[in-house]
N, C-alpha and C positions, 0 to 999 in steps of 0.2 A: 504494500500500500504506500502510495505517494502521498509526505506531509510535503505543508505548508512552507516548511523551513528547508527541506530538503531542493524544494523552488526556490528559496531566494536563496540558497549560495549558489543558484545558478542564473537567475534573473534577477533583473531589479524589483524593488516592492511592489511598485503598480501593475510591471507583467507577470510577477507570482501570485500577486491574489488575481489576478486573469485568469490565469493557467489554472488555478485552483478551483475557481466557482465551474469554470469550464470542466473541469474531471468532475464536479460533484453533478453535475447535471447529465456526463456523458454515462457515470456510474449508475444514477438511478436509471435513466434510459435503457441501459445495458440490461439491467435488471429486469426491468418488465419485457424488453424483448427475446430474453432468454430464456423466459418459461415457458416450454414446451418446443422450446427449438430443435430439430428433430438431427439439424446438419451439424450443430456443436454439439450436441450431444454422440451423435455415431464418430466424429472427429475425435472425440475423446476416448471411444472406446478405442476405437487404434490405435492413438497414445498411447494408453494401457497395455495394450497387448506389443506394441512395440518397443516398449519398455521392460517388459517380460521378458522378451526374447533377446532384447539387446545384454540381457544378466547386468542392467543396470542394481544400484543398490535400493530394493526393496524398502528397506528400512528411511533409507535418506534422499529420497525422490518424491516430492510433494507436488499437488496436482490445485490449481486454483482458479475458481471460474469469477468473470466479473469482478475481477478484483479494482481497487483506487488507482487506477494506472494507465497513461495516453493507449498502449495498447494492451488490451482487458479481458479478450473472450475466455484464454484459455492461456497458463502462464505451467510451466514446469518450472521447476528448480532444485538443484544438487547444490547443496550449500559445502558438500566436499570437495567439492569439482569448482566452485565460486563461478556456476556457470547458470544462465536463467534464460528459458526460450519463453517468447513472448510470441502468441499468433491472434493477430483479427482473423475471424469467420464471417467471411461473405457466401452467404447465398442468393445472387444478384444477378441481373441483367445484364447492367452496367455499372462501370464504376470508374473514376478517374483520380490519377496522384492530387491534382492541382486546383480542382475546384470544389465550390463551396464555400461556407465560412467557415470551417477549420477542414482545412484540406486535410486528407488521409497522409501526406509525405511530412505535414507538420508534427503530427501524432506520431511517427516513427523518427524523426529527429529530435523530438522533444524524448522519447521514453529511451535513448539512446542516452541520453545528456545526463538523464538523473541517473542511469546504471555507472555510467563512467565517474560521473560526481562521487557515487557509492564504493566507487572500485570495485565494481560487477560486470565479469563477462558476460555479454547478453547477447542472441540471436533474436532476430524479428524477423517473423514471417508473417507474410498475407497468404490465406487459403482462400481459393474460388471453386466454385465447383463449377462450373462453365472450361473446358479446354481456351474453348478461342477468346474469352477473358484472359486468362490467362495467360495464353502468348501477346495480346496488345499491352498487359498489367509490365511483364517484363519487356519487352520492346520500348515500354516510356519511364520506366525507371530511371525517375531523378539521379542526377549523377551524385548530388547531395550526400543521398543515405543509399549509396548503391554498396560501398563496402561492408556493410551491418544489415540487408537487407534482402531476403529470398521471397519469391510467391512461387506458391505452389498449389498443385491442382490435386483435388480430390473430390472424383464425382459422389453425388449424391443421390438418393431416392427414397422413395415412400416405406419401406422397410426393411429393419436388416436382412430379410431372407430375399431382396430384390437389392440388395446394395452388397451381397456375396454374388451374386449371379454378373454385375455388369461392374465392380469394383476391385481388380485383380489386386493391388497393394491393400485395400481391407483384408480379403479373401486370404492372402497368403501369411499374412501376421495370424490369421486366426488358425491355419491350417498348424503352423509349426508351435504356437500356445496349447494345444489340442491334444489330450492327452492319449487320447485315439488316434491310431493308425489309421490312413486316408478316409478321414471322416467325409460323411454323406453333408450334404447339404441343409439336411435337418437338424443334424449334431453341430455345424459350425452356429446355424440361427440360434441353436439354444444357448450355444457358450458365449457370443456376442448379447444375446438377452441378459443371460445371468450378470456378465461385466457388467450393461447400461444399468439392469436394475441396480447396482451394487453402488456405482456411482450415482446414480440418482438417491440413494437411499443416504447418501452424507450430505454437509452444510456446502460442500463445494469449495472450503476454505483449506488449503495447507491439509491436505489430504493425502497420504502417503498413498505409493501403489502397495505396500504392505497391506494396511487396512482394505483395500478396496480387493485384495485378492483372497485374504483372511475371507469378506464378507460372501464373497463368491465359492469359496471352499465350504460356509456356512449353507449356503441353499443348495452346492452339489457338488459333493468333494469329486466325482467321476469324469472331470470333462478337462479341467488344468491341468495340465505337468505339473509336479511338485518343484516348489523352487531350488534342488539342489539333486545333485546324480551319484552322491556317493552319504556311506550310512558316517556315523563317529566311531571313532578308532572301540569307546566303551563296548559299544551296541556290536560292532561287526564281533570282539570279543566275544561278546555274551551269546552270542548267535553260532558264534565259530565251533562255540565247545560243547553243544548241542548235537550226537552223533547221530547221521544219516541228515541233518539237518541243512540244506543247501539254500541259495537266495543271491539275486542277481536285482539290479537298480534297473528298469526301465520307464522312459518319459517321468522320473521324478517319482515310483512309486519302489516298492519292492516285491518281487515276487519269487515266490519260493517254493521251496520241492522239501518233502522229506518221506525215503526210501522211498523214490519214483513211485509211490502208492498214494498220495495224498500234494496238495499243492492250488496254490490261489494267489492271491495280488490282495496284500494290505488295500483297507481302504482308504487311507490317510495319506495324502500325498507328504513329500517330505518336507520339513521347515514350517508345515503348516502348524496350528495351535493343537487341535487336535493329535496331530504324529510327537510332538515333545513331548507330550502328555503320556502318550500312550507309549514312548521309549523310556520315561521316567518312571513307570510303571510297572516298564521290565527291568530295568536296569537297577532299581533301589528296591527293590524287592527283599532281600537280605538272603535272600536263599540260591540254592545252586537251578540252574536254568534246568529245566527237561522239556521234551515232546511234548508231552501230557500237563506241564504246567503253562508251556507258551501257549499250546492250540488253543484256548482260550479268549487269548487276546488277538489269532487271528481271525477272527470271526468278525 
């Protein structure tokens, strides 16, 4: 969020309470036009899931909509990385850098100004979902804020099970998040459901993709990769000394064999709340591991 004072060590006093009445009024705006927005909301879910797949850190990746800031839709930030991508979502006709009363190339020069003021590496991008928008958007890119400034295209549609059919970079973030082997076109809409609802179901404020994959492991732990491909040194222990007792890491789960007569896939993906829980379970038990004491807890 953009203060007051964070403007005038960059303006003078008259063009900071400018700049300032101007964001509280771009904010509220922002606000009402983003309730039920159908193109920032699916935009987001691919964040998500390409933040998943990128093995960014879970824990330290925060996701914030309409935030106090020239550009507002949708702000990531890695405060380890001192690095913060900022995108307006247009889903528009038309649109140009330079006209209006606050032209769009000023709102990407001004939210450049306060990150650098901050000492913050910052990305800005405009998303359109129109193609040929978007080849004229970069064709007229002010020379200005052309080093600090990407547009990019992601089409859009009426629902996620029609924005997997005609939107291949949605489509293949959600294939490799997928905890399923070449999932059906019904399994990717479900796991793109479960994210939106997951993100819709928080304040939109500094919202980790932890929590927001924790809530999606909450309504169906069967569809994500688990966040990690290998067990802790304890657990592979505990598990190792288990005779006839075998188990291998796939998409993030574990699945295991014992005396090729019996055998299934944990339902807890790994790193989720649920799987600590249930290896702290096994593991602080105080007794020696057997068959007959784990099958239990694979169930």
């Amino acid at each position: 969020m953009i203060t007051l004072d964070q403007l005038k060590a960059i303006y003078n006093d008259a063009e900071a309470d400018a700049h300032f009445a101007y964001l509280g009024n771009k904010h509220r705006g922002g606000v009402n036009n983003s309730k039920g927005n159908t193109f920032e909301n699916f935009f987001t879910v691919y964040q998500v899931a390409k933040s998943f797949n990128d093995d960014d850190d879970h824990e330290r990746t925060f996701l914030s909509s309409q935030v106090r800031a020239f550009i507002d839709d949708l702000v990531i930030e890695s405060p380890d990385k001192q690095l913060s991508k900022f995108f307006q979502i247009k889903d528009v006709q038309n649109l140009s850098w330079t006209t209006g009363d606050h032209p769009i190339q000023d709102d990407f020069e001004m939210q450049y100004n306060v990150c650098t003021q901050n000492g913050k590496d910052a990305e800005l991008y405009l998303t359109v979902s129109r193609t040929e928008l978007c080849d004229i958007l970069v064709a007229g890119l002010p020379e200005k804020i052309s080093t600090y400034t990407k547009v990019i295209h992601f089409g859009t549609a009426d629902s996620i099970n029609s924005l997997i059919r005609t939107n291949n970079d949605f489509k293949d973030e959600l294939v490799k998040m997928c905890a399923i082997s070449n999932p059906s076109s019904d399994t990717l809409d479900a796991l793109g459901t479960i994210v939106l609802g997951a993100w819709d179901g928080t304040n939109k404020t500094n919202v980790s993709i932890a929590h927001i994959l924790n809530k999606c492991y909450d309504e169906n732990p069967n569809y994500i990769k688990g966040f990690e491909n290998r067990v802790s040194e304890n657990l592979n222990r505990v598990l190792g000394s288990i005779n006839g007792f075998t188990f291998v890491v796939e998409h993030g789960y574990i699945v295991w064999n014992y005396l090729n007569s019996d055998k299934g896939i944990l339902q807890y993906a790994i790193g989720t709340r649920q799987y600590v829980q249930w290896e702290n379970d096994i593991t602080n038990s105080g007794a020696e591991i057997t068959f007959e004491i784990l099958e239990p807890f694979l169930s």
